[in-house]
VEXDREN-2710 file (C-alpha; in Angstrom, 1 decimal):
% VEXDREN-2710
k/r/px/py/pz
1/UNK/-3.7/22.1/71.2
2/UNK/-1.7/21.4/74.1
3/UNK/-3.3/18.0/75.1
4/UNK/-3.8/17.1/71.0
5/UNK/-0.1/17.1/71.2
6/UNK/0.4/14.8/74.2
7/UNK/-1.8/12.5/72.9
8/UNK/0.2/12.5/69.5
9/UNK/3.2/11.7/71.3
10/UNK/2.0/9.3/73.4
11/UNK/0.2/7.5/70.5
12/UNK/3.4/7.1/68.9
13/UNK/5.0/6.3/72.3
14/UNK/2.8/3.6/72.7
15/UNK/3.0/2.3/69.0
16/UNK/7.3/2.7/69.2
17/UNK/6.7/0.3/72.4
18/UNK/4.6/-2.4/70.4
19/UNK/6.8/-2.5/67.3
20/UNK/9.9/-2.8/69.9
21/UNK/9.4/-6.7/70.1
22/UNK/9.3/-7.6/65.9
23/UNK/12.0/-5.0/65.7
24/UNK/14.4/-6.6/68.1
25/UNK/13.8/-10.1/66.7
26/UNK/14.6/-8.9/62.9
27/UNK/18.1/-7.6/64.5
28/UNK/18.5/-10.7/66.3
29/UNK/17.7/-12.3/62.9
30/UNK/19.6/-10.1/60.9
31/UNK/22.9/-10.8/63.0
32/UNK/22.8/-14.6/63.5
33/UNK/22.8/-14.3/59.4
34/UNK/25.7/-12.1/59.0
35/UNK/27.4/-14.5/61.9
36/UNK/26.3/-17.6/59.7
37/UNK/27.9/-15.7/56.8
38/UNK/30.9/-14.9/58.6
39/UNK/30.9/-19.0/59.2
40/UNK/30.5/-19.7/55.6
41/UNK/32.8/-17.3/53.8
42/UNK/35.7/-18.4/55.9
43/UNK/35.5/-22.0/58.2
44/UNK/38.5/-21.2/60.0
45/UNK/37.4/-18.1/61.7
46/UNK/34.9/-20.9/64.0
47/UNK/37.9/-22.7/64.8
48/UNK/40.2/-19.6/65.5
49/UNK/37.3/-18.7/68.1
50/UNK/37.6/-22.4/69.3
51/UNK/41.1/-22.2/69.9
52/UNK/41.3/-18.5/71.8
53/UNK/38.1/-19.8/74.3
54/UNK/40.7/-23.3/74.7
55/UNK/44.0/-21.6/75.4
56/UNK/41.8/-19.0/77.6
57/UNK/40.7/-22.3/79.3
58/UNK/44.3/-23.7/80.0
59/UNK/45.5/-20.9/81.3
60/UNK/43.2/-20.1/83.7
61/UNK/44.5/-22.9/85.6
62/UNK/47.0/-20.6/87.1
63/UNK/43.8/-19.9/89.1
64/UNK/42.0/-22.6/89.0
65/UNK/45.1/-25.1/90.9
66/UNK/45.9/-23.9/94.1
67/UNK/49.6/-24.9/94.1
68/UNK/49.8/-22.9/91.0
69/UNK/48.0/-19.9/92.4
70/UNK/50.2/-19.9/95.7
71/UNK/53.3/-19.9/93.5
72/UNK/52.6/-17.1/91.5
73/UNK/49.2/-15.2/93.3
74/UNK/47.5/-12.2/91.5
75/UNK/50.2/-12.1/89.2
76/UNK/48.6/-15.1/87.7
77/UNK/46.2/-12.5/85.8
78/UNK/49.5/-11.8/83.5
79/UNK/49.1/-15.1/82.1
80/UNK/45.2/-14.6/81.0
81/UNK/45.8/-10.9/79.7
82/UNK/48.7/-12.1/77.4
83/UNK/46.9/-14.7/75.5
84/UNK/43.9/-12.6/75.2
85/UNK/46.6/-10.4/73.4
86/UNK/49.0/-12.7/71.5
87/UNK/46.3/-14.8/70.2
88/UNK/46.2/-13.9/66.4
89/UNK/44.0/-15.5/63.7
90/UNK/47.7/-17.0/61.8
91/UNK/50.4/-18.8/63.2
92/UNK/52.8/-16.0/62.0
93/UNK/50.8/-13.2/64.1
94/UNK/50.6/-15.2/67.3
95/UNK/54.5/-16.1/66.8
96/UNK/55.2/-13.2/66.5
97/UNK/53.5/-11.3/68.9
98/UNK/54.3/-13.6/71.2
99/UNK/58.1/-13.5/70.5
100/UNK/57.8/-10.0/71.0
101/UNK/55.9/-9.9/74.1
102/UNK/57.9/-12.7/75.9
103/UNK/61.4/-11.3/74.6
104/UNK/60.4/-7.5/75.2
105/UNK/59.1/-8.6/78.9
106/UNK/62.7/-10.4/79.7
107/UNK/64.3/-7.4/78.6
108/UNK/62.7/-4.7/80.2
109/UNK/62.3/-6.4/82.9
110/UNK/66.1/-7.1/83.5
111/UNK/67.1/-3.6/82.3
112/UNK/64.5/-2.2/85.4
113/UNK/65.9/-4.5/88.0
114/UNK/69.2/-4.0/87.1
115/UNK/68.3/0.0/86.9
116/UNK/66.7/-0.6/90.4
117/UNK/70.0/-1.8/91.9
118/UNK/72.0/0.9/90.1
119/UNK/70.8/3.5/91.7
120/UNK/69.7/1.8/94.8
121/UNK/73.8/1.2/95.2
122/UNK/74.8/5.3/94.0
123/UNK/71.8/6.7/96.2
124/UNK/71.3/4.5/99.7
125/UNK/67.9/6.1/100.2
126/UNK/68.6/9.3/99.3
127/UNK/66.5/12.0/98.0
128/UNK/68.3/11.4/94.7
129/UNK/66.7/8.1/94.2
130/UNK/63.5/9.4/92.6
131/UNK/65.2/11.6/90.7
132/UNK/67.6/8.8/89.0
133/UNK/64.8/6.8/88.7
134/UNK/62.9/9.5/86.5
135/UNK/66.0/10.0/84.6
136/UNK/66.6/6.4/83.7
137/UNK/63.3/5.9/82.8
138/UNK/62.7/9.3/80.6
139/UNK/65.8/8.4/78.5
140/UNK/64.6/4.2/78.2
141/UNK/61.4/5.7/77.1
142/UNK/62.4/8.2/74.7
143/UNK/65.0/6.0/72.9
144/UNK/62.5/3.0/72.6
145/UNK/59.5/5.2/71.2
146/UNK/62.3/7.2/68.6
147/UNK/63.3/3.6/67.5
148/UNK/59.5/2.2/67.0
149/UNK/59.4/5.1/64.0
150/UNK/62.3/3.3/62.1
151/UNK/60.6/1.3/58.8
152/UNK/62.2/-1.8/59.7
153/UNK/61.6/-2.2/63.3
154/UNK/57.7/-0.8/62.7
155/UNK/57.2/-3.6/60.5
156/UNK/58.5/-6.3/63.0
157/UNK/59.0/-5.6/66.4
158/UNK/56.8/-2.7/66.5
159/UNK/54.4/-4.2/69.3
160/UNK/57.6/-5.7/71.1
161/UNK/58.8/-2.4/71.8
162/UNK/55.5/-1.3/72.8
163/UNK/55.6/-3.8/75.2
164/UNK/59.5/-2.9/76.7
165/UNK/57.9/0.6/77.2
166/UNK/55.5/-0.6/79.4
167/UNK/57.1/-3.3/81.1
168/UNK/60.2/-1.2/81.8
169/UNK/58.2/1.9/83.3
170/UNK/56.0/-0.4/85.8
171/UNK/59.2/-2.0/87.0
172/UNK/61.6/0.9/87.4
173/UNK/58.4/3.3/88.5
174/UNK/57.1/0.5/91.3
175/UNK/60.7/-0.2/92.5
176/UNK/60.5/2.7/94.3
177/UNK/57.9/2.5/96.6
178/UNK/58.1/-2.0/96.8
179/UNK/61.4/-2.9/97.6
180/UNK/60.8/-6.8/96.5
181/UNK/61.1/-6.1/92.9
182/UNK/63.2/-9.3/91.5
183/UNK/60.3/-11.2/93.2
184/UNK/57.4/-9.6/91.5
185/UNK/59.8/-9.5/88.0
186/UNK/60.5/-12.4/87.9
187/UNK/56.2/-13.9/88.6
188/UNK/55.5/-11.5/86.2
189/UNK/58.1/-12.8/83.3
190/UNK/57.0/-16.8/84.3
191/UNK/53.6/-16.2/83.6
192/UNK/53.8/-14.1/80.5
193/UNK/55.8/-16.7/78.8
194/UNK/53.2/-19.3/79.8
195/UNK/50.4/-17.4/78.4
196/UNK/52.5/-17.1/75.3
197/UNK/54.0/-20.3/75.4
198/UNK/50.1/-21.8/75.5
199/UNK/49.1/-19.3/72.8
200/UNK/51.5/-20.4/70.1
201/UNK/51.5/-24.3/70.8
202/UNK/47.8/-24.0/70.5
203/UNK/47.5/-22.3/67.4
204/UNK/50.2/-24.7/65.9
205/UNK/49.4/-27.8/66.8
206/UNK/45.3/-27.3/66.9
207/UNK/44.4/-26.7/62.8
208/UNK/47.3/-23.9/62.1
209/UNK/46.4/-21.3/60.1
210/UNK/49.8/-20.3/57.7
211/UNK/49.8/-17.0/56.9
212/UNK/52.6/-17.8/54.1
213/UNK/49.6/-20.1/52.5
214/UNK/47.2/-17.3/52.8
215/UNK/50.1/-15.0/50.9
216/UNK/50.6/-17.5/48.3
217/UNK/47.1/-18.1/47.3
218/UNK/46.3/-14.4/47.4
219/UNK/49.0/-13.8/45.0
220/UNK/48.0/-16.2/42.6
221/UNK/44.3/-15.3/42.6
222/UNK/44.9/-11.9/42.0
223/UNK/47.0/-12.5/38.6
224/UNK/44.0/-15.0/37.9
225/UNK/41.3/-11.9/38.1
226/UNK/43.6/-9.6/35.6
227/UNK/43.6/-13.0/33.2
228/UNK/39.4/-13.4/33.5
229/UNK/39.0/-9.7/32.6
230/UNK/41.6/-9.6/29.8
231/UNK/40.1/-12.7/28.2
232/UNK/36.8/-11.2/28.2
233/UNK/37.6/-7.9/27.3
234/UNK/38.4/-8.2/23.4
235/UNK/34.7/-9.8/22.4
236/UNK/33.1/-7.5/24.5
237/UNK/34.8/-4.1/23.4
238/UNK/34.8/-4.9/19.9
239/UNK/31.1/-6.3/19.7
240/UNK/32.1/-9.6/18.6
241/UNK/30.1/-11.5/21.2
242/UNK/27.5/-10.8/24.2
243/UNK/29.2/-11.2/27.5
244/UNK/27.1/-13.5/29.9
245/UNK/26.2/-11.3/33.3
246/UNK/28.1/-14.0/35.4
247/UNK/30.9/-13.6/33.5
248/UNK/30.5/-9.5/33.6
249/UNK/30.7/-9.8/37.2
250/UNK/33.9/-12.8/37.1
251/UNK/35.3/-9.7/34.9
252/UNK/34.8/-7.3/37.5
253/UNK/36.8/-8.8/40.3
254/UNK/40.0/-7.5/39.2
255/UNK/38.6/-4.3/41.2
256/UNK/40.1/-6.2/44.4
257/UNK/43.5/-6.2/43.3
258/UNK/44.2/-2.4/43.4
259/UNK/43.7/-2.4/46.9
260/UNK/45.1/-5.5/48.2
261/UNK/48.5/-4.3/49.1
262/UNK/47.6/-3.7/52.8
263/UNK/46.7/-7.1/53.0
264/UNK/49.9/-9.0/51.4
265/UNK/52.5/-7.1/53.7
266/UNK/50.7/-7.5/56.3
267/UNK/50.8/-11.3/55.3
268/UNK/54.4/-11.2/54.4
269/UNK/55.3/-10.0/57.9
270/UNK/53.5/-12.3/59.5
271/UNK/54.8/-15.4/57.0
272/UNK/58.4/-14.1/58.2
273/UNK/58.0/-15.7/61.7
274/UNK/56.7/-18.7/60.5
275/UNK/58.3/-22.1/60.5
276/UNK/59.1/-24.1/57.8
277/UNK/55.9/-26.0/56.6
278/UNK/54.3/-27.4/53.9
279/UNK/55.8/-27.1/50.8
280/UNK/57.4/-23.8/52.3
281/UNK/60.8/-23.9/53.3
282/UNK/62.8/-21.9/55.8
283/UNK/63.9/-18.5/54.2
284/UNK/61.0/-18.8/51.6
285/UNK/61.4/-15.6/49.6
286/UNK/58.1/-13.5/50.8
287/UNK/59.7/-10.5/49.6
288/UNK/59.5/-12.0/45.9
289/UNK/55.6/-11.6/46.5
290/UNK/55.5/-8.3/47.3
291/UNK/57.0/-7.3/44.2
292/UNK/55.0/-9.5/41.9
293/UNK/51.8/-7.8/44.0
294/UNK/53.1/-4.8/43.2
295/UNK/53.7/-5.6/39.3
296/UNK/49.9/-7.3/39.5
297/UNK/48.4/-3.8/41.0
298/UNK/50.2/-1.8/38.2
299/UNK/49.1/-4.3/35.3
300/UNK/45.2/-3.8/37.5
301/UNK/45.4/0.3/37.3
302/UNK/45.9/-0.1/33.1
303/UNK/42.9/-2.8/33.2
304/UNK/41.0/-0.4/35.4
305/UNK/41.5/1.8/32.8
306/UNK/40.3/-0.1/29.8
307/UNK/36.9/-1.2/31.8
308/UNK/36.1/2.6/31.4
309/UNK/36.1/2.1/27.4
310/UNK/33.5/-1.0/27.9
311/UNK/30.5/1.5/27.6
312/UNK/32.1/3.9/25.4
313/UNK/29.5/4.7/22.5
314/UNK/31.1/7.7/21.0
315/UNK/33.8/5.7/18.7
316/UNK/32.4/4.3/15.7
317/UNK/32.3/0.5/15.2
318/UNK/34.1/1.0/11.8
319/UNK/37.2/3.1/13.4
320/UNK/37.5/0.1/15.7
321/UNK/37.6/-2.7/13.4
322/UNK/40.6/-1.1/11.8
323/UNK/42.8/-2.4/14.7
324/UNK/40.4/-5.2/16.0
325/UNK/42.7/-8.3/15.3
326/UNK/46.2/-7.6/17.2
327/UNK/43.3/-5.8/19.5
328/UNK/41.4/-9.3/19.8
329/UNK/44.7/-11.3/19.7
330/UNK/46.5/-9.2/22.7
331/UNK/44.0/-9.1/24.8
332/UNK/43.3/-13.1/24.5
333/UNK/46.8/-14.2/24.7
334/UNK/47.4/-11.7/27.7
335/UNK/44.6/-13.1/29.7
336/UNK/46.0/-16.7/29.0
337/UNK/49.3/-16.3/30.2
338/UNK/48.2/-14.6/33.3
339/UNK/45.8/-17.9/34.1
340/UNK/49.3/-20.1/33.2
341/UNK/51.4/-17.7/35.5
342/UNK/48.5/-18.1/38.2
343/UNK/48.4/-21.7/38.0
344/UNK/52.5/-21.7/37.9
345/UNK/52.1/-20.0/41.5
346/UNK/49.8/-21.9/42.6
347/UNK/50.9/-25.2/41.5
348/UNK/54.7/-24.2/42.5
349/UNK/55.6/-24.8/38.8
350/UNK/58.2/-23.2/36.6
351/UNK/55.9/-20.5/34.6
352/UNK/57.4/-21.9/31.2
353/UNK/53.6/-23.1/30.0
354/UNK/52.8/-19.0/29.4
355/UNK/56.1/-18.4/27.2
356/UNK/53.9/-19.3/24.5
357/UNK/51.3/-17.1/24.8
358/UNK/53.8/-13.8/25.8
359/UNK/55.3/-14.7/22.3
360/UNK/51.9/-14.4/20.5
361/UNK/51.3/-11.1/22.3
362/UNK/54.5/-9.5/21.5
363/UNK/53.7/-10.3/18.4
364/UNK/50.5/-8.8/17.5
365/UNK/51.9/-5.4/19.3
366/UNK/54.4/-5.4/17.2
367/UNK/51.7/-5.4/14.7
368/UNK/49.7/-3.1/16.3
369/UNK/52.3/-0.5/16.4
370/UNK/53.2/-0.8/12.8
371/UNK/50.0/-0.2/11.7
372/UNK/49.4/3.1/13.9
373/UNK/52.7/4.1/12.4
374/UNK/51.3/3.9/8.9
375/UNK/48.6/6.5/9.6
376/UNK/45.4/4.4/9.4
377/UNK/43.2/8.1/10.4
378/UNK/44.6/10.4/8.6
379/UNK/40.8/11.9/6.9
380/UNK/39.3/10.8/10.7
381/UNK/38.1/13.2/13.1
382/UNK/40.4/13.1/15.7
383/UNK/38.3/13.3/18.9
384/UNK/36.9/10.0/17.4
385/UNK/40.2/8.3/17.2
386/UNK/42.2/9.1/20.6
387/UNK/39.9/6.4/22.7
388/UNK/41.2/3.8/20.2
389/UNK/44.3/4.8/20.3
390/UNK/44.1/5.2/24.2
391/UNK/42.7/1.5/24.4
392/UNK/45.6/0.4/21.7
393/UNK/48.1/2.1/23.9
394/UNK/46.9/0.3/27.2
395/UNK/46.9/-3.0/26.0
396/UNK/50.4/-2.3/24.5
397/UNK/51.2/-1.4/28.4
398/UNK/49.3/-4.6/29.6
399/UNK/51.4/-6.7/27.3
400/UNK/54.9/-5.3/28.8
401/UNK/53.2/-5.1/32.2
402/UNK/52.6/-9.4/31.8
403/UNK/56.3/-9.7/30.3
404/UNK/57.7/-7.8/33.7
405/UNK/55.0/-9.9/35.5
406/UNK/56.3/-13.5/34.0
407/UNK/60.1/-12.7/34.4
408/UNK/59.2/-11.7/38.1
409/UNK/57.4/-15.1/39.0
410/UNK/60.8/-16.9/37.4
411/UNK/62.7/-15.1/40.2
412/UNK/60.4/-16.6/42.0
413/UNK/60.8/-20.0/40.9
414/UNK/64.4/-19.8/41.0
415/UNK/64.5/-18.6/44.9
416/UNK/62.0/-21.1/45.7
417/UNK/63.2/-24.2/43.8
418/UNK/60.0/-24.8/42.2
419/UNK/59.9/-28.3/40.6
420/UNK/57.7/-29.3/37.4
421/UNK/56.1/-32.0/38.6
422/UNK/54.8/-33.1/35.2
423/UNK/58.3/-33.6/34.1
424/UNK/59.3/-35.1/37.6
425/UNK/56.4/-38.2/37.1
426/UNK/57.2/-38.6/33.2
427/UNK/60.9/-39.5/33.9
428/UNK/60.5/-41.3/37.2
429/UNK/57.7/-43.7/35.9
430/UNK/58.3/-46.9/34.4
431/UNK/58.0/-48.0/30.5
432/UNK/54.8/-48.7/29.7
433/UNK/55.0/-53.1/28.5
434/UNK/53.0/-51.8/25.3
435/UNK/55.0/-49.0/24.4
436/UNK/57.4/-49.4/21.4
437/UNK/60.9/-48.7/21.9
438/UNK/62.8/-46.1/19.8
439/UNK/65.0/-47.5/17.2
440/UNK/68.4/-47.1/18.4
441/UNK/71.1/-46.3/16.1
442/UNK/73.5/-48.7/15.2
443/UNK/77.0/-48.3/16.6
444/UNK/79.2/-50.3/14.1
445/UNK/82.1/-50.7/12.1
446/UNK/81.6/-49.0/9.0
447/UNK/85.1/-49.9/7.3
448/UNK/83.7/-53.6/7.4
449/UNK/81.3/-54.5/4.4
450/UNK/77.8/-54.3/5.5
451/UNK/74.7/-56.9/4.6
452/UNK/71.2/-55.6/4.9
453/UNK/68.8/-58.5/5.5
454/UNK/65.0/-57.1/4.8
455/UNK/62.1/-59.7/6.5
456/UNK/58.7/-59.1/5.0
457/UNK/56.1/-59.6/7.7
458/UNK/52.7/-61.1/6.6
459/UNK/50.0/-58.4/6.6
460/UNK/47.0/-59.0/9.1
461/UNK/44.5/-59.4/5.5
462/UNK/46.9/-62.2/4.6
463/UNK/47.2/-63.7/8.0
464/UNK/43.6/-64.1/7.8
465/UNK/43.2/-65.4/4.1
466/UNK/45.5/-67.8/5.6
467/UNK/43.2/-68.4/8.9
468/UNK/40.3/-69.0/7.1
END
């Protein structure tokens, strides 16, 4: 039994050792794909891996040169590890953490030398020196780290004060024991702001990546998803025609919006320490974003809602019908005005084209509620009628979720200065030579006796009876 045993194992030893090759090589396989994928989804994550290996490569020539090297010696290394840290996939991250690291580093590292010679001066050497030391540096540290847990400072300078933690305990700690701490401050702060310095020229000047862009389109997508499904959802809830798979799945995506709120303030932080660029100015109103996020995710959690009623078989077709028009017509004219206040974000447009179809929505609530008012299920079984009435009452919410939606993105437009262009080319282009003026009226003297004189113009039959 014994050796029948060993030979099992080693059998499947042995056969765990062949299949070792082809297993390896389908990993290898599998992961180039997901890297190629990576690639495809997203171009600019190739060229943010570009742009880390080149500022990696200019800074190393703190090493590399040897005047450099005897200038600032081992401290050098400060300059590699802080662009391996600031370097961010946005120009807002890197700014930012670079702002933070290089502003944090000045100031701790002044408040530790200036500490150092504090109570250098009050002690002389004596055996109160580590003692004030400890003390200045417990109360730095605890005031820094109780500051980090205030909302406003976590948001923005939460990695800068990180930084002044550490900065500040390695200077004041090692001033102790090396006595030639302005000399090794001072290295240290040179080459930390020329790691940062090389981090953020290179990700500015070498194919940027604007986190305010990345907001902007994110926002506008989203409210596009919410208008796909709405459009959609009227034939298909009501029967009236047979949704397409693609289009099932197009109606589906509203499923990312109720959890992309991480991902806009984390992009509206970032677009704060951005310069102006683009077609964004200085003081762009991120915060405006947020809240029309917000407004989009509440508008997604009533849509989420009504996808549950898509496969709903226990309400008859004939209890449906009874409310299927202002049904139809809400859920249509919704959908369109999100796609118009989508493209009004996108395009930077005043959101005026989706006035239109709010109008027709409020409308056909209006409706809607007059006729649940009048009791259309009086002699219906009840348990039949509350998922109509829960889809009916929904939709209602959807339509004054869009109105909230629509009035929020003309804040926006107001703080941003958004410009119809379409208006902008119409009056700034010249007459057309073909175009017929408009009669203009006659500004004359009416106490004067007037004489109409009528010409007949030839007709084009008779001008050519008269040709021929």
């Amino acid at each position: 039994m014994a050796s029948e045993a060993n030979r099992n194992s080693v059998t499947k030893g042995w056969q765990h050792l062949m299949a070792f090759p082809s297993k390896f090589s389908a990993k290898v396989v599998e992961l180039m794909l997901q890297l190629k994928k990576l690639g495809k989804e997203d171009p600019r994550r190739v060229t943010h891996s570009l742009k880390v290996a080149l500022s990696i490569t200019l800074v190393s020539a703190f090493y590399y040169l040897k005047p450099l090297y005897n200038g600032f010696g081992s401290s050098a290394m400060w300059a590699v590890f802080t662009v391996v840290v600031v370097s961010e996939f946005s120009v807002g991250a890197t700014l930012g953490k670079g702002l933070n690291r290089g502003l944090a580093t000045f100031l701790a590292g002044a408040l530790g030398v200036g500490s150092y010679y504090l109570v250098y001066s009050i002690s002389r050497g004596h055996i109160v020196e580590p003692i004030l030391i400890g003390t200045v540096t417990f109360l730095s540290t605890a005031v820094a780290t109780y500051v980090r847990f205030l909302p406003q400072m976590k948001a923005r300078y939460d990695y800068g004060l990180l930084v002044f933690i550490l900065t500040f305990s390695l200077v004041s700690v090692s001033s102790y024991r090396d006595r030639e701490i302005f000399d090794i401050a001072q290295k240290r702060l040179t080459t930390i702001l020329a790691g940062a310095l090389i981090s953020v020229l290179v990700c500015i000047l070498v194919c940027p990546v604007w986190a305010g862009g990345d907001l902007h389109n994110l926002v506008s997508k989203n409210i596009e998803k919410l208008g796909n499904f709405l459009q959609g959802f009227g034939d298909e809830y009501f029967g009236i025609s047979k949704v397409e798979e693609s289009n099932k799945s197009i109606m589906q995506g509203y499923k990312s919006v109720l959890n992309s709120k991480p991902a806009e303030d984390s992009l509206a932080n970032f677009a704060r320490w951005e310069p102006c660029h683009g077609r964004f100015r200085f003081h762009h109103p991120w915060n405006q974003y947020q809240k029309i996020g917000n407004l989009s995710r509440q508008c997604a959690y009533r849509i989420d809602a009504l996808n549950g009623f898509l496969n709903s078989s226990k309400t008859p077709s004939e209890i449906r019908r009874t409310i299927q028009e202002p049904c139809i017509t809400m859920s249509k004219e919704t959908g369109m005005a999100l796609k118009e206040l989508a493209l009004a974000i996108q395009k930077m447009i005043p959101p005026s084209a989706a006035d239109p179809h709010i109008a027709k929505s409020k409308i056909a609530a209006t409706n809607l509620r007059s006729m649940i008012k009048t009791g259309l299920w009086e002699d219906t079984n009840l348990f039949e009628v509350v998922p109509v009435v829960t889809v009916a009452s929904l939709l209602l919410d959807v339509v004054s979720c869009t109105e909230r939606l629509a009035e929020s993105i003309q804040e926006l437009s107001t703080l941003a200065k958004f410009k119809n262009k379409d208006s902008k080319v119409v009056a700034e282009s010249p007459e057309s030579p073909n175009q017929e003026e408009d009669p203009q009226p006659c500004h004359c003297d009416n106490s004067v006796p007037q004489h109409v004189i009528t010409i007949n113009q030839p007709s084009a039959k008779s001008s050519q009876n008269g040709n021929s």
